[in-house]
N, C-alpha and C positions, 0 to 999 in steps of 0.2 A: 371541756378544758376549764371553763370560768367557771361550772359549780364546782369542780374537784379543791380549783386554786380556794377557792373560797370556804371551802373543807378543811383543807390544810390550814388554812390563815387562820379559821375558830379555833381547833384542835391547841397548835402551838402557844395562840394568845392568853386562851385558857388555863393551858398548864402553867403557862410561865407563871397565873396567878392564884394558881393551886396551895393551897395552906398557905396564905397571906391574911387569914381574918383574924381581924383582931380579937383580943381577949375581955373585951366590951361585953357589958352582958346584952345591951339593948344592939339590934343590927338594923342599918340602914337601908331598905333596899330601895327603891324606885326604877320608872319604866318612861321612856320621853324622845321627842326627836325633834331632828334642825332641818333650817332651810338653810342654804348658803346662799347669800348674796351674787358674786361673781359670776359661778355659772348663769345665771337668769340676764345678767348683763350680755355675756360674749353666745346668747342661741343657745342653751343650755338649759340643766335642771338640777339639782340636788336634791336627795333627800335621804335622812341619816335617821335608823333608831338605831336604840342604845336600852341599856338594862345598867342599872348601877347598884353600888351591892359595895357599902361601908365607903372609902376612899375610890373606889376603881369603878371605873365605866368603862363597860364592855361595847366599841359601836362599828356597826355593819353599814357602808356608805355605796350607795350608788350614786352616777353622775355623770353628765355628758357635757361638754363643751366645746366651743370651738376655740383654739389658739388666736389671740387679734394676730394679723399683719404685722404689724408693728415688734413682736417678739418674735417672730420668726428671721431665721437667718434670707438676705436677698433672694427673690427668686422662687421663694414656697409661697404658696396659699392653701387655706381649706384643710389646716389642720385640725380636724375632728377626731375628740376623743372621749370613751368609753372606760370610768374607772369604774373599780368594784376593790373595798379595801376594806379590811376587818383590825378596826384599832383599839388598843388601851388606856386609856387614859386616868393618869393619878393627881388627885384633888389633894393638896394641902391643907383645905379646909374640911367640913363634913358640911352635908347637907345641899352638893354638886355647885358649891358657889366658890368662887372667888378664882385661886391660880390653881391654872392644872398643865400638866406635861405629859403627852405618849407617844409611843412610839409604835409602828403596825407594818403593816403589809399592804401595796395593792398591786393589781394586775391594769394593764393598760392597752386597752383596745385600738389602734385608731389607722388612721387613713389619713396621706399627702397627699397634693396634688403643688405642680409649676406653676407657675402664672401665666403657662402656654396653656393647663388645664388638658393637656392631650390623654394623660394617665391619671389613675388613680392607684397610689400605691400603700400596701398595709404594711403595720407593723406593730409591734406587741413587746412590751415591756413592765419587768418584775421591778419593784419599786423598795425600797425601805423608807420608810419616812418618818420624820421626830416632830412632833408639831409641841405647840403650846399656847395660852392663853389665857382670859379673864372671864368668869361668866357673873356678869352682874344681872340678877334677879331685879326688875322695875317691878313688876306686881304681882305678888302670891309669886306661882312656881314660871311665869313669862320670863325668859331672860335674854340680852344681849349678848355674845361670845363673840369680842375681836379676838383673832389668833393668828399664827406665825406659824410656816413649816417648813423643813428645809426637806426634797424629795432627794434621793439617791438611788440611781438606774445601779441591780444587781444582777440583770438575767436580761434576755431577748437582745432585741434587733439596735445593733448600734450604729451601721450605715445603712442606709433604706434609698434603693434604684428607682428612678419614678423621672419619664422625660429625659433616659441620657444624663440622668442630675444625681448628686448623691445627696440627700438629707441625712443630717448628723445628728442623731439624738444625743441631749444635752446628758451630760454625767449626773451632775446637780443641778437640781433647779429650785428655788424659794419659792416661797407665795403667803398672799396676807389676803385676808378678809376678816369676812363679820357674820357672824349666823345669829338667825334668830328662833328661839326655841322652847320649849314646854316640855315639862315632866310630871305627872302624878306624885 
């Protein structure tokens, strides 16, 4: 199911940027990847390559973390989740620096549990997401990326049974951090 979703999600992303090059004669391309800050906070991991190519960065993100306490609705704990998301992103500038905007796909793996902890229950959701951001270069091709996304559930489990309890998966959800990253 998650290599197909992830089939589909290149295929799409790709076309959508199908005869978009510019009429430049010299082409940009480069090859690089992120760490995300937050997952590594909340028991988690990130890690993101990408292939960029004139304005557009093509990137394929894997990622786990745990939901804190504190955003979950009363009554949940041990929300762990498993993304895998294939995104585009468009650079205003050339040369993968300054503001960029995209919009992708991911698929969402994860498992509830109460805070009786009696069950453990799964659930899975299709994602649209629009993020955006800053990539400030500090040295040579090292660079900073604070960024903004706003997630929006398009598929899968919207009540999820777990404990006699119904967990609601959120419609939209935001999120901010800061990756740190390298490209050729």
């Amino acid at each position: 199911m998650k290599a197909t979703f992830l089939s589909i999600c290149f295929m799409l992303l790709f076309s959508f940027s199908y005869g978009q090059a510019d009429n430049q004669s010299t082409k940009n391309t480069t090859v690089g990847f992120e760490l995300d800050a937050v997952p590594y906070i909340f028991k988690g991991y990130y890690g993101s390559v990408w292939v960029g190519h004139n304005h557009l960065r093509y990137r394929a993100v894997i990622t786990k973390i745990e939901t804190p306490d504190f955003v979950l609705e009363d009554g949940f704990t041990n929300n762990e989740m498993k993304v895998y998301a294939a995104i585009v992103d468009y650079f205003f500038k050339p040369d993968f620096e300054g503001w960029w905007i995209g919009p992708g796909l991911e698929y969402w793996d994860a498992t509830i549990q109460t805070d009786a902890k009696l069950e453990t229950a799964e659930y899975n959701n299709i994602i649209f997401t629009l993020g955006g951001g800053y990539v400030w270069k500090f040295y040579k091709n090292f660079y900073l990326n604070p960024w903004v996304a706003g997630h929006l559930r398009i598929g899968g489990d919207k009540d999820v049974m777990v404990d006699q309890s119904t967990f609601e998966t959120k419609l939209i959800i935001p999120e901010i951090s800061v990756k740190l990253g390298w490209h050729f």
